[in-house]
C-alpha positions in Angstrom: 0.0 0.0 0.0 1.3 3.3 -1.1 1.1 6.5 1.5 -0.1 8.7 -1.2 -2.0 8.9 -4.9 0.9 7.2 -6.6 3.3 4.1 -6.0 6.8 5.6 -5.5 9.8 3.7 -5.7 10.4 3.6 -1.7 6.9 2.1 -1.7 8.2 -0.8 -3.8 11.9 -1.1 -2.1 13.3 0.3 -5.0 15.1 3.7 -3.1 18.5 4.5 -4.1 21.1 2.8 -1.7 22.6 5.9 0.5 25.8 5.2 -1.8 24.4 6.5 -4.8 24.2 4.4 -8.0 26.7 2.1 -9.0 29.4 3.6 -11.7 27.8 2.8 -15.3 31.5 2.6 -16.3 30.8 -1.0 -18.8 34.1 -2.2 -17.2 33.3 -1.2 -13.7 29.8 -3.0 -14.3 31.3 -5.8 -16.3 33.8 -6.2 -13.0 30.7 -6.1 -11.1 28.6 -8.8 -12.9 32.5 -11.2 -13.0 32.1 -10.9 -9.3 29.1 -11.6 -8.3 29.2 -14.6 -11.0 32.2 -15.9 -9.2 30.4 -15.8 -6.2 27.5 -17.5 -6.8 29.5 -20.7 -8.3 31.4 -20.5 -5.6 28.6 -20.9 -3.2 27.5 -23.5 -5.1 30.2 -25.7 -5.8 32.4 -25.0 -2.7 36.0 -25.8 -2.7 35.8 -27.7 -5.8 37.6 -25.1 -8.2 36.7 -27.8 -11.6 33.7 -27.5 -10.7 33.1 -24.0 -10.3 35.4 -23.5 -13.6 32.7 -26.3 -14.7 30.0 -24.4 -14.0 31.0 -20.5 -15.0 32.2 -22.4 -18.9 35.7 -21.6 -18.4 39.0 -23.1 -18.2 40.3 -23.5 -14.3 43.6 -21.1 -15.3 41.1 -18.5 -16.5 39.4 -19.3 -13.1 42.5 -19.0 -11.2 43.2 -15.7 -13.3 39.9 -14.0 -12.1 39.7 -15.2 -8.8 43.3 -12.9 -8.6 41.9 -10.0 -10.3 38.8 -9.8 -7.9 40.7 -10.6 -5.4 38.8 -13.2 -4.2 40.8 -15.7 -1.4 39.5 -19.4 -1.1 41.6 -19.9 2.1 39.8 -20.6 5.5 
């Protein structure tokens, strides 16, 4: 239910984070989307870097070369 006449964005969860937008740099959003792609086969597939490299349709030295760039640590 909307406060007033019309549905706002806050009425629908949509407000801008205090941050501000994300950069619509295509490399910053590009490094964004690698990220959170890594992430979620990572969650998914655990430890198991063939897997993951499996999963995300890439070899597991391209794997091991974005898992560097994002700086992303698979130690305990």
């Amino acid at each position: 239910m909307a406060d007033g006449i019309l549905v706002s964005a806050d009425d629908l969860g949509l407000s801008i984070p205090e941050e501000g937008l994300p950069s619509l740099a295509i490399r910053a959003a590009r490094a964004r989307a690698e990220r959170e792609v890594l992430q979620l086969a990572l969650a998914q597939a655990g430890t198991n870097l063939s897997k993951v490299a499996k999963l995300l349709g890439i070899s597991r030295p391209t794997l091991y070369d974005l898992l560097q760039q994002h700086q992303i640590c698979l130690d305990a």
